[in-house]
N, C-alpha and C positions, 0 to 999 in steps of 0.2 A: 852855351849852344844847346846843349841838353834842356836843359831850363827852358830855353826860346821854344824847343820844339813841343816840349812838354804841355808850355801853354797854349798852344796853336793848335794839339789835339784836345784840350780841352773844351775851348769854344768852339772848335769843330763841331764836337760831340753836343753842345749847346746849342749852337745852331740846330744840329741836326735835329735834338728836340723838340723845339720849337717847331721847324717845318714840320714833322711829324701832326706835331697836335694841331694846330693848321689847319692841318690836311684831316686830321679825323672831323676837327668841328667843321669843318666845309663839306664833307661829305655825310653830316649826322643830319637825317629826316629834320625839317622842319616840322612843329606842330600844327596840323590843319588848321587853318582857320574857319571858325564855327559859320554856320551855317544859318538858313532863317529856321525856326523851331515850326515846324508844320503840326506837331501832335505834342498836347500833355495828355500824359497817361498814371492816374493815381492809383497803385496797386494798395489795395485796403481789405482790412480783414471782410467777408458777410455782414451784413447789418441789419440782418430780419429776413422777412420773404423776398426774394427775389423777382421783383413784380414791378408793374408799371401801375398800380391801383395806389393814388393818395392816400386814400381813408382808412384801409388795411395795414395800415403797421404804426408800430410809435415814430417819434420826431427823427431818432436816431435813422432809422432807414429813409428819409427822405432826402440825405446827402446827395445819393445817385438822380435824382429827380429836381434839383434844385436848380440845377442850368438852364433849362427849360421852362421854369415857372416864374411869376411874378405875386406879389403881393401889394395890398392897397397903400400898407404905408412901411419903407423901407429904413433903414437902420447907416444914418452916417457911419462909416467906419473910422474915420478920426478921432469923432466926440460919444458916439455910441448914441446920440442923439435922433428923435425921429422924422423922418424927410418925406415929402411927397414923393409914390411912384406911383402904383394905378389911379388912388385917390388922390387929390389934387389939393384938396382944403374937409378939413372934417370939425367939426362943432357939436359940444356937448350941451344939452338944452339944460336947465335951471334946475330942474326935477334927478337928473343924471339917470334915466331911463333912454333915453332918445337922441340917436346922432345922428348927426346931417352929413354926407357923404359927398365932394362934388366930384365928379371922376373925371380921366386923362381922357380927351375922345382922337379917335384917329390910331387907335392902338390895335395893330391888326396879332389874330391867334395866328400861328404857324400853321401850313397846310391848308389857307386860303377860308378859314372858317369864319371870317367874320372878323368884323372891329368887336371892342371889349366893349360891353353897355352892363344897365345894371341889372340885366337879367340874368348875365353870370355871376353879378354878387351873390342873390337868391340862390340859384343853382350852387353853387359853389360851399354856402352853408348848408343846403340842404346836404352835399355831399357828405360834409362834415357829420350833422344829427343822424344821417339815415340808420334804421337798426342795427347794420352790420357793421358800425361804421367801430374802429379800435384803435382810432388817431387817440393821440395824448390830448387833444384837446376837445376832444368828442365827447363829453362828459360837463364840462367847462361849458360848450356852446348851446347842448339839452338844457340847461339849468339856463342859461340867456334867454334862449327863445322859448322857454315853460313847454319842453316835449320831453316825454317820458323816452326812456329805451324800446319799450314795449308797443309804442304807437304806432299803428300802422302808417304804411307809407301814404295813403289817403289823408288819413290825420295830421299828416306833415306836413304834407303837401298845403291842406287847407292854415295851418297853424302860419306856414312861413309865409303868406298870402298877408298875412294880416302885421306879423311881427317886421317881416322886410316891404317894407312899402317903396313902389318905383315911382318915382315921381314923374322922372321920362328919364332917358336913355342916359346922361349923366350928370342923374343927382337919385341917391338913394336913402330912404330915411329906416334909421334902425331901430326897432319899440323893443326893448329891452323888457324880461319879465323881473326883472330886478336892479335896483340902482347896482349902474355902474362906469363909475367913473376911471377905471381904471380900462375902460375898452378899448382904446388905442394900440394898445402892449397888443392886447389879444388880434387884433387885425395885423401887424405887424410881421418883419420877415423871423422874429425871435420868436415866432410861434407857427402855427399848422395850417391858415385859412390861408390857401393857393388858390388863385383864379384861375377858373378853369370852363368850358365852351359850352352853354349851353346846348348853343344850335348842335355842336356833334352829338353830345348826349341824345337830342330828341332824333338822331339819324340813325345811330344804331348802340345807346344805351351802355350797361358795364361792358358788354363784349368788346363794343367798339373803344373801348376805353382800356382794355388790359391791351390791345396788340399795341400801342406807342405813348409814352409821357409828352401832350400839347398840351402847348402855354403860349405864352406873349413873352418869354428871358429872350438870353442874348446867343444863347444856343440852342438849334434843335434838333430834336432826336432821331435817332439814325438806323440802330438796331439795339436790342438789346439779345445778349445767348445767356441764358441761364446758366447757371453755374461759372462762367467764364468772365463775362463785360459788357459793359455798356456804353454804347460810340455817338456824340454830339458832335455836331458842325455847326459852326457861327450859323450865326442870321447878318446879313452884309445888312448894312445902312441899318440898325438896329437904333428903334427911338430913345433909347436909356445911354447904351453904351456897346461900340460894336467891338468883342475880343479882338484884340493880336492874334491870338493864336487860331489854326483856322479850325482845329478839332480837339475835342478833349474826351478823352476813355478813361472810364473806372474799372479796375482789373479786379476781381474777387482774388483775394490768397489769403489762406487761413492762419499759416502760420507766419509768424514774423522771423523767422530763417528763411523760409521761400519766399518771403518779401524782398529780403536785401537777394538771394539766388537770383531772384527774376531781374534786380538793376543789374546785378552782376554780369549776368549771361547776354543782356540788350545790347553788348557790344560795344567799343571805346569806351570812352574815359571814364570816369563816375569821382566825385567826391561826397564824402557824409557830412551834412550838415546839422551838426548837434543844439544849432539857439533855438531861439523861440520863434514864433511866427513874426514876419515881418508885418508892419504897419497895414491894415487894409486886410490880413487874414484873421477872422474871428477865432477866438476859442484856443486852447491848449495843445500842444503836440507839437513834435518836432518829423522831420524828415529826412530820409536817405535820396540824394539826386544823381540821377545818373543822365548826361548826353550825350552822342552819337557823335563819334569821328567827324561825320559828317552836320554834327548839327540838329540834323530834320527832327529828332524826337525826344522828349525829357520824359525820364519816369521818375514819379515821386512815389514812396511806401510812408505809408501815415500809418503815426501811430497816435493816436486820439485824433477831435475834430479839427482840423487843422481847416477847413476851408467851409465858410459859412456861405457863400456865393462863388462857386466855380467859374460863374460867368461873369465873373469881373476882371480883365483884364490885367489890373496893375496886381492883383493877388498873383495868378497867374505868372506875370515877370519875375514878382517876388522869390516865390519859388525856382524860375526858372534862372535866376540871374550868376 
């Protein structure tokens, strides 16, 4: 009898456990389910001046500006391979001084400035050579088009008249002051020639050109605060490719402690992602990802170059997946 009752408080007590735990996992918060991602925000060390001026910094500071810009011939990310984007077909002539250019037409700048022709190729080299110019490639492109550093802007002016020949609006022929066969690479998104508006330049010049970064990418630019960030918003219906995501911010943090503080402190979840870049993100460097209870915002802290085209969408997921 003892025994009988013995056992009867022991599954008692069994049960009663079980209801217990039951009842805790039935009242324990479900995890929110994630949300649509409205903002990537890459908190990344400084990378030079702080500025919206192409031609004033090396390659490295053009990360923050690269959303916004396009180049004539873009860079498969699968094969590393080179692909039409503003230029369409380009051809080296026999001599390997002289390429034939034919360009994408119907490619409208951001801010209502006009379709791409190839007056902004011109302009856009000239950007490159002009005296003050301390792009990485701005050395590179003086020795192409046979102009000294010291040459006046007149001089230039007249020199790329001759060296960038327009044929009409899109086909542009390039007279090289020295064989080079290797010019492709240098037009390319693996290097520094950004197309960029004539027509604004002739409107209001460098001034008009340090207050915003306009291009033909797949984002455009929004504000920039010194010392602090810089804010892109897609371009809808975008002729290349239009982001997922509807805005993308570069957060300046110097140290890499207040990198991971700042995913830290963003609030909900965060996990550290220690691989390497996924398929479609160029270049070395790993990330810390953090996002929102609710979803709406992913911060990534880079640490090397971890994204060669911000405005590429499936980069973008990569990170934020």
């Amino acid at each position: 009898m003892r025994r009988a009752r013995m056992r009867g408080w022991v599954e008692g007590l069994g049960l009663t456990v079980v209801l217990i735990a039951s009842l805790a996992w039935a009242q324990a918060p479900a995890t929110p389910a994630p949300g649509k991602l409205t903002r990537l925000v890459v908190a990344v060390a400084p990378l030079g001046w702080d500025t919206n001026f192409t031609w004033l910094q090396s390659r490295s500071g053009m990360l923050d500006k690269r959303p916004a810009l396009e180049y004539l011939v873009g860079i498969d990310r699968h094969t590393g391979s080179y692909i039409p984007e503003l230029a369409e077909q380009w051809t080296m002539a026999p001599d390997g001084k002289s390429w034939t250019l034919r360009l994408r037409q119907g490619v409208p700048f951001h801010e209502q400035w006009g379709l791409f022709t190839a007056q902004d190729v011109r302009h856009s080299i000239f950007l490159m050579v002009q005296p003050e110019s301390t792009a990485t490639d701005a050395g590179l492109w003086r020795t192409l088009m046979g102009i000294d550093k010291q040459d006046t802007l007149e001089a230039i002016t007249q020199q790329l008249a001759q060296r960038v020949e327009i044929v009409h609006d899109a086909e542009v022929i390039l007279h090289t002051a020295v064989v080079a066969p290797e010019l492709v690479e240098h037009l390319s998104a693996n290097n520094d020639l950004v197309m960029q508006s004539k027509a604004r330049w002739d409107v209001g010049g460098k001034a008009l050109y340090g207050q915003k970064v306009v291009g033909t990418g797949p984002f455009a630019f929004v504000e920039r605060k010194v010392g602090s960030h810089v804010l892109y918003r897609r371009v809808a219906q975008h002729w290349r490719h239009t982001p997922e995501v509807p805005e993308l911010a570069f957060r300046w943090v110097p140290e890499g402690v207040t990198r991971l503080a700042t995913l830290l402190t963003g609030g909900g979840t965060h996990r550290r992602d220690r691989s390497a870049p996924a398929s479609g993100c160029a270049g070395q460097g790993h990330a810390d990802h953090l996002q929102s209870a609710h979803g709406h915002r992913a911060y990534v802290a880079v640490r090397g170059p971890i994204l060669r085209d911000a405005g590429e969408a499936r980069c973008a997921a990569a990170l934020c997946r």
